[in-house]
C-alpha positions in Angstrom: 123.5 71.3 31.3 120.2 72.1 32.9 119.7 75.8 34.1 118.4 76.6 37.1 114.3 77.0 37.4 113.0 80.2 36.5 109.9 82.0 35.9 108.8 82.0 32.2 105.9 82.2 29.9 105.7 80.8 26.5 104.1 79.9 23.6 103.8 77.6 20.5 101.9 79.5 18.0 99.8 81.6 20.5 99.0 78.4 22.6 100.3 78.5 26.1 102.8 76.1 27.2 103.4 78.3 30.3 101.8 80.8 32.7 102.9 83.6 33.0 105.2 83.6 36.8 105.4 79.5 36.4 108.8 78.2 37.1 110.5 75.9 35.3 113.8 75.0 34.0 114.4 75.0 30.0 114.7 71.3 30.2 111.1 71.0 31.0 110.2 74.2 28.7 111.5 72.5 25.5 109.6 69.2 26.2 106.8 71.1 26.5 107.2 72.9 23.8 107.6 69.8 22.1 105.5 68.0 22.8 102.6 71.2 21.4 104.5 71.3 18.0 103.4 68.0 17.9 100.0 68.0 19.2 99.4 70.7 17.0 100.8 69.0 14.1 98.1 66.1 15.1 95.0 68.2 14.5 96.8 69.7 10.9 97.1 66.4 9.3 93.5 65.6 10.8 94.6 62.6 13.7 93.1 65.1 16.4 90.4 66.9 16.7 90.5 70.6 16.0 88.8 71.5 19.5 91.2 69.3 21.5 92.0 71.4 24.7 95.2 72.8 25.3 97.7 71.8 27.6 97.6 72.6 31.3 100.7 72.9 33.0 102.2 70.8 30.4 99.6 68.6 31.1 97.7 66.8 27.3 94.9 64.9 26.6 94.7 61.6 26.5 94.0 61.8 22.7 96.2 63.8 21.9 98.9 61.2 23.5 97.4 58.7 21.6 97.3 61.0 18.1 100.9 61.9 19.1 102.0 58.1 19.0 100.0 58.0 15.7 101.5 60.7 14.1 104.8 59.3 14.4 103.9 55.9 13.1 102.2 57.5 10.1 105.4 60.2 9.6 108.7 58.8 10.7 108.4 55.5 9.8 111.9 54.5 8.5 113.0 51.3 6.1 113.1 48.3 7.5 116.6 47.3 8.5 118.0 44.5 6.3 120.6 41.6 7.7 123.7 43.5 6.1 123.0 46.5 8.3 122.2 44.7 11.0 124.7 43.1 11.0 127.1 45.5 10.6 125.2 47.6 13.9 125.8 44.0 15.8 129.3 43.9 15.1 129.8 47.7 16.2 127.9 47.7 19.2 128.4 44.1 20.5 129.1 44.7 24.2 125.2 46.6 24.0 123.7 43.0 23.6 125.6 41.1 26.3 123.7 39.0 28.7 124.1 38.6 32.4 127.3 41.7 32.6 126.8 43.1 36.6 128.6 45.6 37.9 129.3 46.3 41.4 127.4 49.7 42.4 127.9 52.1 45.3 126.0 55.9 45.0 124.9 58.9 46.6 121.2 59.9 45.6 120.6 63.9 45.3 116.6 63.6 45.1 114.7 65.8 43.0 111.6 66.3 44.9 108.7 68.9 43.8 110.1 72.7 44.6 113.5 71.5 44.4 115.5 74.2 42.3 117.5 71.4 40.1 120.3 74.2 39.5 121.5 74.6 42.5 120.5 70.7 43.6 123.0 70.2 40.7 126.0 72.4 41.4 125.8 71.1 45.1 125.9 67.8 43.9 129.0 68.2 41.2 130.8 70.1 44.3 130.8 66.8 46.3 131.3 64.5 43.1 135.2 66.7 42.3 135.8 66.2 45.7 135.1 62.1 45.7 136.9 61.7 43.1 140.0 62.7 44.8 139.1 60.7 48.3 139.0 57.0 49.4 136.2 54.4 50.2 136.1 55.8 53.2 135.6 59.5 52.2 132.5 57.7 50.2 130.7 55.7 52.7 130.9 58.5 55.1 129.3 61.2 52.3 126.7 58.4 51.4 125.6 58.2 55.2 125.2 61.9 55.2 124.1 63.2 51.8 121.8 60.4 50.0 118.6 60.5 49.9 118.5 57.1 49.4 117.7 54.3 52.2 121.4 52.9 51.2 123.2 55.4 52.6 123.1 54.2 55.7 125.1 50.9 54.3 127.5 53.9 52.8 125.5 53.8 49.3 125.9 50.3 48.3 123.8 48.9 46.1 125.5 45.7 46.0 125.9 43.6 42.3 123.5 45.0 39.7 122.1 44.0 36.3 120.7 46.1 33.9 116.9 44.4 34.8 117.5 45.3 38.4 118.2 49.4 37.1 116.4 52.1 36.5 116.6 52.5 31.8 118.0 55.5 32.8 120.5 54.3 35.3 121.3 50.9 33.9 122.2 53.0 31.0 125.1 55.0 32.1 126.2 52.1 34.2 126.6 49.7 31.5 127.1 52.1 29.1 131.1 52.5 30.0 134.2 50.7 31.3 135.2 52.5 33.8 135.9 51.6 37.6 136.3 53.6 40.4 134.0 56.8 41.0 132.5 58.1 37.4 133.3 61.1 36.2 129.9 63.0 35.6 126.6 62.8 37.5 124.1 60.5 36.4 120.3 61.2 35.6 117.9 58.7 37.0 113.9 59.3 37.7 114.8 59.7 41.1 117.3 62.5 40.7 121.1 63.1 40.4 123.7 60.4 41.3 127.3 60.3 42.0 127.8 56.3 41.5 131.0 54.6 41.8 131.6 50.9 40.5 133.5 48.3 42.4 133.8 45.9 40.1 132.4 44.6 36.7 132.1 41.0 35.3 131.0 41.2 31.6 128.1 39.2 30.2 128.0 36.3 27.6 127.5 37.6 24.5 124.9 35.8 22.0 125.6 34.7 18.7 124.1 37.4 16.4 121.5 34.6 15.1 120.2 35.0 18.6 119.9 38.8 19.2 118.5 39.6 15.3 115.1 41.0 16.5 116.4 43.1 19.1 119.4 44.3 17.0 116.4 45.0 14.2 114.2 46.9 16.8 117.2 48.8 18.3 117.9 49.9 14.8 113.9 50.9 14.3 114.2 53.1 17.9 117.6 54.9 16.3 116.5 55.4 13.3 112.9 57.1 15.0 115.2 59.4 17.7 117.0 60.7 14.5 114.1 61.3 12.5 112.3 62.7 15.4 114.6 65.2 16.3 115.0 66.2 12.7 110.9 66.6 12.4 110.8 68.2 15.4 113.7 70.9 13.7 111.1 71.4 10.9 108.0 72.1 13.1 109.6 74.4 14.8 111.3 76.7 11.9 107.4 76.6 10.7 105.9 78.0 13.9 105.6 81.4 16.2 107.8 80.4 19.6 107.7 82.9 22.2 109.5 82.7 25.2 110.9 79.1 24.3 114.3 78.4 22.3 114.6 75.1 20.8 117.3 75.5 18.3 119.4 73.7 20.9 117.1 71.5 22.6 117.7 68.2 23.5 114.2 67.7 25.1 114.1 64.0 27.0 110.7 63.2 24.0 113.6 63.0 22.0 116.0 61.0 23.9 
């Protein structure tokens, strides 16, 4: 769970990640801290150079972005997934490469908006999500109208039928990520903030032949196989570097997501 902003000042081997008084929640910390383990791994192995500047409220370069992409290419490039395994990955996680499934949406947007502490944003929002999951339509529509953030509150937070395309990654993931119906049990994360989201109704997609889905059952199994590996990297640089004010032991920073 993300903890509530704080102030905090950090560093990844005596560069700062954060000024000293800047508030931020550890979420945000980690990526940062991150995302400098691996800009400074760039300039080790020689992809940026050594007088690149260094971040600014978690702000890089625009070589270092591109050095960071690099470096992964060059260091986590994993084996090239043969038929077997993809297969085998199809036939696990079929309902992931259905076409067309919708689902029937209704939410209540909690917008995180610049200053907002996300802590308490968040504990006010899981207060109303207990208490909808114990109420009616009704109970809902009328929390929608008062609540969201979103401009389809006033229509009680309906968002009518959906498809992934029409969603958010983010949100389309955790919709069509699950089976459930009613009100979901946990808030979801979108780039617009924290949603309570109840589904309707769902009507389930065609699903292809594998034949038709093998490059995108191949590149899935590329991007799983480079979150993994990533994370694992990530592990190493750390254990090899000075962190101050920063723990990352735990992290589950959204670079690696």
């Amino acid at each position: 769970m993300t903890q509530p902003s704080r102030p905090v000042e950090a560093f990844i081997n005596d560069i700062e990640i954060a000024a000293a008084g800047e508030t931020l929640d550890d979420e945000v910390l980690r990526q940062r801290a991150c995302t400098e383990l691996l800009r400074q791994r760039a300039i080790e192995v020689g992809l940026l150079a050594a007088d690149d500047p260094a971040p600014r409220e978690g702000a890089i370069s625009a070589a270092a972005s591109q050095a960071i992409e690099a470096l992964i290419a060059q260091e986590l490039a994993g084996p090239e997934p043969d038929e077997a395994a993809c297969r085998r990955h199809y036939d696990a996680n079929a309902r992931h490469y259905a076409q067309g499934e919708r689902v029937q949406v209704r939410h209540i947007l909690f917008a995180v908006t610049p200053g907002v502490d996300v802590g308490l944003l968040r504990q006010r929002a899981e207060g109303h999500l207990i208490a909808l999951r114990a109420s009616d339509v009704a109970a809902f529509n009328e929390a929608a109208k008062e609540l969201s953030n979103c401009p389809s509150g006033a229509d009680g937070g309906q968002l009518g039928w959906l498809t992934a395309d029409d969603c958010a990654p983010e949100f389309a993931k955790e919709l069509f990520g699950r089976s459930e119906i009613g009100v979901l049990p946990r808030l979801l994360h979108s780039r617009f903030g924290l949603h309570i989201a109840a589904i309707d109704a769902r009507e389930p997609g065609r699903l292809p032949d594998f034949e038709q889905v093998r490059d995108a059952v191949a590149q899935r199994m590329r991007q799983l196989h480079q979150i993994s590996a990533l994370r694992q990297y990530l592990q190493t640089l750390a254990a090899d570097a000075r962190l101050q004010g920063v723990e990352l032991q735990q992290a589950s920073s959204p670079l690696v997501q």
